[in-house]
N, C-alpha and C positions, 0 to 999 in steps of 0.2 A: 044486424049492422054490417054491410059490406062495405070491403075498400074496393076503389077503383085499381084497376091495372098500373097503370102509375103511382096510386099509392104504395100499393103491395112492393113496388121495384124502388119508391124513396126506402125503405125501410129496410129491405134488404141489399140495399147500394151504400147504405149510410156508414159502414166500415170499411169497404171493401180498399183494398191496398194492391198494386202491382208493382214489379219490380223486374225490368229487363235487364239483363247482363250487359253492357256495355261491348260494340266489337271494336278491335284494332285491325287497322289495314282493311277494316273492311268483313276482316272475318271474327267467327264467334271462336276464340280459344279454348272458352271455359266450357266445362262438361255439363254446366249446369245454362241453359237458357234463360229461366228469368223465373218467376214466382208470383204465383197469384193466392191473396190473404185477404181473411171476411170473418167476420164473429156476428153473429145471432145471440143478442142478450135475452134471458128469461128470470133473471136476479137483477133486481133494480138498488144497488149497482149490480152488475155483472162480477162474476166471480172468475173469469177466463181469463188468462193474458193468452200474447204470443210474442215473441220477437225475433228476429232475423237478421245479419250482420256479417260481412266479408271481412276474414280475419285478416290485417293489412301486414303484418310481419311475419306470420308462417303464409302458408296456402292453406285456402280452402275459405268456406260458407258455412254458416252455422243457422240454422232457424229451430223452430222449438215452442210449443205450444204448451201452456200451463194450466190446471183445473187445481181453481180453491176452494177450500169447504172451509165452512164458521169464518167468515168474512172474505175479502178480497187482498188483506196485507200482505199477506204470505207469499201469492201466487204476484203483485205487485213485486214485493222486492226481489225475487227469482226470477224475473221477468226484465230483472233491469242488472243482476249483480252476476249469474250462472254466468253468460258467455265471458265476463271477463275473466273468471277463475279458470275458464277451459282456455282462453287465450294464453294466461300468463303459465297454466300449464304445459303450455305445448310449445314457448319460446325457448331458443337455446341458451346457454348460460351467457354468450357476450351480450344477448340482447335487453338480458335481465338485468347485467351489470350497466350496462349504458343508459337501460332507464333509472335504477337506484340511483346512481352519479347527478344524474337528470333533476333527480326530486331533489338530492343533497344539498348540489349547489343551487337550485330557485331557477332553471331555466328549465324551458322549453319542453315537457314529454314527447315519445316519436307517438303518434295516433295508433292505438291497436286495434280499434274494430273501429269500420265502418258502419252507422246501423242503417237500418232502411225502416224508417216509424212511419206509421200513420198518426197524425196530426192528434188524434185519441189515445194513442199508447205516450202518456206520459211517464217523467223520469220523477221522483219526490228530489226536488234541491236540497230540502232543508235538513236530508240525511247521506247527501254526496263524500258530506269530511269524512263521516264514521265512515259510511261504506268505504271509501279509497281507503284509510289506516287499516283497516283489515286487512283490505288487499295487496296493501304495500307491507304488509307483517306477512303475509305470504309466501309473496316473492322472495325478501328476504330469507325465511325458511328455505326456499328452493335454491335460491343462491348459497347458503350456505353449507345443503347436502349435496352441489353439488358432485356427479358421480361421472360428469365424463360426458354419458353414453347419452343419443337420443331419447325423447322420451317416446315411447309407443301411445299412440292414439288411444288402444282402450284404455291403456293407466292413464293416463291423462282425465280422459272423460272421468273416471271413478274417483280418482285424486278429488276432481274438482265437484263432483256432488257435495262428497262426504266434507271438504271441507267449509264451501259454504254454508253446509246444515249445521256443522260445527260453530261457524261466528254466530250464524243466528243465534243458537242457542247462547254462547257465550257473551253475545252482546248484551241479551233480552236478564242473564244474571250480572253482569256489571252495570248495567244502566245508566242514568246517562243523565248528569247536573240538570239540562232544559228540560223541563216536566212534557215539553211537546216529544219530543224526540222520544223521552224515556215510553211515552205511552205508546210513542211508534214500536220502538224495537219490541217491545211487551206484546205491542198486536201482531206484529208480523211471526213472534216466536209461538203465540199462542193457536193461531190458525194454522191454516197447514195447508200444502200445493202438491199437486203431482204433477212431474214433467218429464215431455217426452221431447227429444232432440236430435236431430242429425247433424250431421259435420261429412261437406261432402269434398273431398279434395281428389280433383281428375274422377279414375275409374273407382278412387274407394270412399265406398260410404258407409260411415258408422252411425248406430243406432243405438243412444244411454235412454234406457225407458225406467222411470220409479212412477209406480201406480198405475191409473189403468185408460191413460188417454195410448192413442196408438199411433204406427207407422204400419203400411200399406203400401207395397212395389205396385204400378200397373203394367202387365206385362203384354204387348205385341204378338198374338201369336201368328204364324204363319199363314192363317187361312186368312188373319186378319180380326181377328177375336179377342174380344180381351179378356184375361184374368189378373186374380190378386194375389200377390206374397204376402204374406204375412212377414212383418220385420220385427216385432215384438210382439212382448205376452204381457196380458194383463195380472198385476199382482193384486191378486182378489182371491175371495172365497174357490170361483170356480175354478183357479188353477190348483192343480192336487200337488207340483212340485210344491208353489207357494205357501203350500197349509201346512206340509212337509214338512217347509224351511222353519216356519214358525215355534212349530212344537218341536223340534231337535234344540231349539235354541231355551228353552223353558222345562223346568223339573217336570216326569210324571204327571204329578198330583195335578199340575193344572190343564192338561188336558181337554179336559170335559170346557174351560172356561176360557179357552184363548179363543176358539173360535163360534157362536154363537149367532144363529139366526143370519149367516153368512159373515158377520163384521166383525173386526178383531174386536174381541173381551163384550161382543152386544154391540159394539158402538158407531167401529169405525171401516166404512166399505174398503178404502186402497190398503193393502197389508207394507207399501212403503209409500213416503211419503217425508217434503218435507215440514221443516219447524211442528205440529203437532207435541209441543214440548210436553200436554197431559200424558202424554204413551210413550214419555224418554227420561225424563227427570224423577230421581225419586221424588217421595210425599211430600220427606221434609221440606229439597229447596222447592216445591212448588210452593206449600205455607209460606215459608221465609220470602220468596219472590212478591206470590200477590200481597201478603199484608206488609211490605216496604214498599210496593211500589202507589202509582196513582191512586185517587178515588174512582177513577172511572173503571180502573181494573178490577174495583172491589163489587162494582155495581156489574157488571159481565158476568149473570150465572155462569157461563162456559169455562171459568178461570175456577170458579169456586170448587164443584165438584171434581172429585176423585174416583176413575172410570172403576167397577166394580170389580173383585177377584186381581187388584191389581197388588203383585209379592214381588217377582221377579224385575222390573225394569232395566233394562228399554226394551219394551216391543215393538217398534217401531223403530227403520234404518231408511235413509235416503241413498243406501247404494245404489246407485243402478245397474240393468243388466245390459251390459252390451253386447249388440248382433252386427257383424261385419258381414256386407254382403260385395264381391266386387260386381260393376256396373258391366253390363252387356248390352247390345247394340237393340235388344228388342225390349228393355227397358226404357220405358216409356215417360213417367212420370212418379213421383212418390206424393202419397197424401199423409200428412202427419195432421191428425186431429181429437181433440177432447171426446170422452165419450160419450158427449150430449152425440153425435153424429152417429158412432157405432148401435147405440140403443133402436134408433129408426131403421138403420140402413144396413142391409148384411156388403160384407166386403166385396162381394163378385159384382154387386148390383152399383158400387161408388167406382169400380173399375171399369166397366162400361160405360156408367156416366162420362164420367170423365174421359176417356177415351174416345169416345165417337165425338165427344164436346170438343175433345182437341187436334182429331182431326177432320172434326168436319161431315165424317162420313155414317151413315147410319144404316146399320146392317139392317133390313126390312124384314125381321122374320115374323112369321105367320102369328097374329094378334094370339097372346095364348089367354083363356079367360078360364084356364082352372077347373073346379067343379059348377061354377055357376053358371045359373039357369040364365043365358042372354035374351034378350028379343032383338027383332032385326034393328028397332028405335035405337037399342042400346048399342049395337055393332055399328052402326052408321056413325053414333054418335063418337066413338072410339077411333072410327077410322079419321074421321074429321082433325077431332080431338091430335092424332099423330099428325097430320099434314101440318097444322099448326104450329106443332111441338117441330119441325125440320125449321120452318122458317124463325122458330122463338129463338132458337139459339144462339142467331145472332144479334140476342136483344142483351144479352148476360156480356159483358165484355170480358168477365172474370172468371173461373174456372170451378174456385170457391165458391159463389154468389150461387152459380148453377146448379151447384153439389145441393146448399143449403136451402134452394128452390122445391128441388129434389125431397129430401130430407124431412122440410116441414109442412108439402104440398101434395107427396106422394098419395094415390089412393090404392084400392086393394090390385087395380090392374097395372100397377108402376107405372101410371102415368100422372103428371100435375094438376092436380085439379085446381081449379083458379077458388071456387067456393071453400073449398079445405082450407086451401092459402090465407084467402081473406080471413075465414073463420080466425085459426091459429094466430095469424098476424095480429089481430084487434083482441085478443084477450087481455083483458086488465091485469096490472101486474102479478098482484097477490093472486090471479088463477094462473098465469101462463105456466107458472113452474110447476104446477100438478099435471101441467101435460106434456111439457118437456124441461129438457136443462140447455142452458149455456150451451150454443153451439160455438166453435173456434175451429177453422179449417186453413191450413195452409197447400198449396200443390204448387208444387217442383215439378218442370219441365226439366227435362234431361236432354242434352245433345246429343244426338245416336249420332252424328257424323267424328266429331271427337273424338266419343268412346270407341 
């Protein structure tokens, strides 16, 4: 069963989002040019968010890409709550007092984020009240520690992880008189996201990563070549600080049992992450939670069990680690994306894509075919195949779309095979996720003239 050419391009256009920076006078001020955003579902629902959003009472941009495991609530409500905790994080104290007074008296809020949604990235209304009193219990906190002094971007960012993972949790144990809500805060506390973010204000941009979706510099090099920076680490089995982290934090004795067959305690791939309340709450208030809360939470094998070898609690934190990188004039573009992307694609090879995609130019180097046996059929067919691939380029309008063309299309000689495509594309739901995950790609265009 093949898709047509146009099919293939409905289905991977069907998300895609852009976002140019508005100029004044004519000129582009901001350091950042504009943003191209696309998600490839393989979970029906999809489990990915992203979001994106110009903070209107500090400086700067925030975007951020999210991967949920055991449902999509998790990665939904971080998807819609994270940037305002980094916002209210980063405001100075008059700003904070001027909106308290705001809410006090019944008038007007100043607007703190901007966002930029595609029409698909919904907000849930019917948990807007709870989420703003959280938020507004927050602020107040920060108003009331008051200390004077600016806040710094990383504490900011880490502040506002830890405390969002915090209401979740706390919401998901106070719950909530409307039996719908109650089972929301429950699902959202019980599943679990990992998110990766930037905040990019002028020449600096920081990077809060918890789990193991990533950030990606493309870098310009002088000959005209591209490479990749690495802006964060994945927290997983295969980072050795991260396994580190874990058993320093846990007696001895369980050693053998934290980490197992790569996943924390057997179970779980990201070693941070949030809400995951089974790998943060002790035993007891998990009991006491699910047996007071809904019946549908009682019907959720995933609430019921208790992960194995579990003594210590929490092993699981939603700190994140932040990477400060400042911007330089041969920094090109950043790719913040899920690791449905990184699993296909190594980074040198989304740095190139992307970079000859956004400028247009394609370095022509000598077809490499590896250890394999070609025939001439097959090198004709390749070369074709490229002259085609110069003019497709301008069939992608999006940066993203291109990447995830790339991604799900690639064959063994990095090029798009249109039959690989179709194939992939048309898999039935219950198969596609055996052959991949969730894709979620954002790319930032950066202003080299700015910078």
């Amino acid at each position: 069963f093949y898709l047509t050419p146009p099919q293939v391009n409905s289905i991977l256009k069907a998300n895609e989002y852009s976002f140019k920076v508005p100029e004044f006078d004519g000129k582009n001020v901001s350091s950042v040019l504009g943003f191209d955003s696309n998600q490839l579902p393989a979970n029906a629902p999809i489990e990915d968010r992203r979001s994106a959003a110009t903070c209107l009472q500090t400086r700067g941009m925030l975007l951020g890409v999210f991967d949920g495991h055991a449902g999509c609530a998790c990665a939904q409500a971080v998807s819609e709550r994270l940037f305002y905790y980094i916002a209210v994080s980063l405001l100075p104290h008059e700003t904070l007092l001027e909106i308290e007074n705001a809410v006090e008296s019944g008038r007007a809020l100043l607007p703190i984020l901007q966002w930029h949604k595609h029409p698909n990235d919904y907000f849930s209304k019917e948990a807007s009240k709870l989420y703003f009193n959280s938020l507004r219990t927050y602020w107040q906190e920060l108003i009331d520690l008051n200390s004077g002094e600016t806040t710094d971007v990383k504490e900011a960012l880490i502040n506002a992880f830890k405390r969002l993972d915090n209401d979740i949790s706390l919401e998901a144990q106070v719950g909530d008189p409307n039996s719908f809500l109650n089972y929301l805060v429950l699902r959202v506390a019980f599943s679990g996201a990992t998110a990766c973010v930037a905040h990019v204000d002028g020449v600096d941009l920081h990077i809060a990563n918890t789990g193991d979706s990533r950030a990606m510099l493309g870098v310009q090099e002088e000959d005209g070549s591209w490479s990749a920076v690495n802006l964060s680490y994945d927290h997983n089995a295969q980072n050795e600080r991260e396994v580190k982290r874990v058993k320093m934090e846990h007696p001895k004795s369980e050693e053998k049992s934290l980490v197992k067959q790569d996943r924390l305690l057997g179970l779980l791939m990201p070693f941070r992450a949030f809400g995951d309340v089974k790998f943060k709450w002790s035993i007891e208030l998990q009991k006491r939670v699910v047996e007071s809360g809904p019946d549908q939470l009682n019907d959720n094998e995933y609430t019921k069990f208790i992960p194995p070898n579990y003594h210590t609690p929490p092993y699981l934190t939603a700190e994140p680690e932040v990477i400060y990188h400042k911007l330089r004039p041969q920094d090109k573009f950043l790719v913040l994306a899920t690791d449905g992307l990184w699993e296909t694609m190594h980074r040198q090879d989304v740095a190139r894509i992307v970079g000859e995609y956004l400028t247009g130019v394609h370095h022509q180097q000598p077809i490499a075919v590896g250890g394999y046996k070609v025939t001439l059929g097959q090198m004709h067919g390749l070369l074709t195949e490229r002259r085609a691939r110069i003019s497709s380029v301008f069939e992608d309008q999006n940066a993203a779309t291109h990447l995830i063309r790339h991604a799900v299309g690639n064959n063994e000689f990095g090029t798009v095979d249109h039959e690989r495509l179709s194939k992939m594309l048309s898999l039935p739901e219950e198969l596609a996720r055996m052959y991949r995950d969730d894709i979620t790609i954002t790319v930032v265009q950066f202003n080299s003239h700015v910078i």
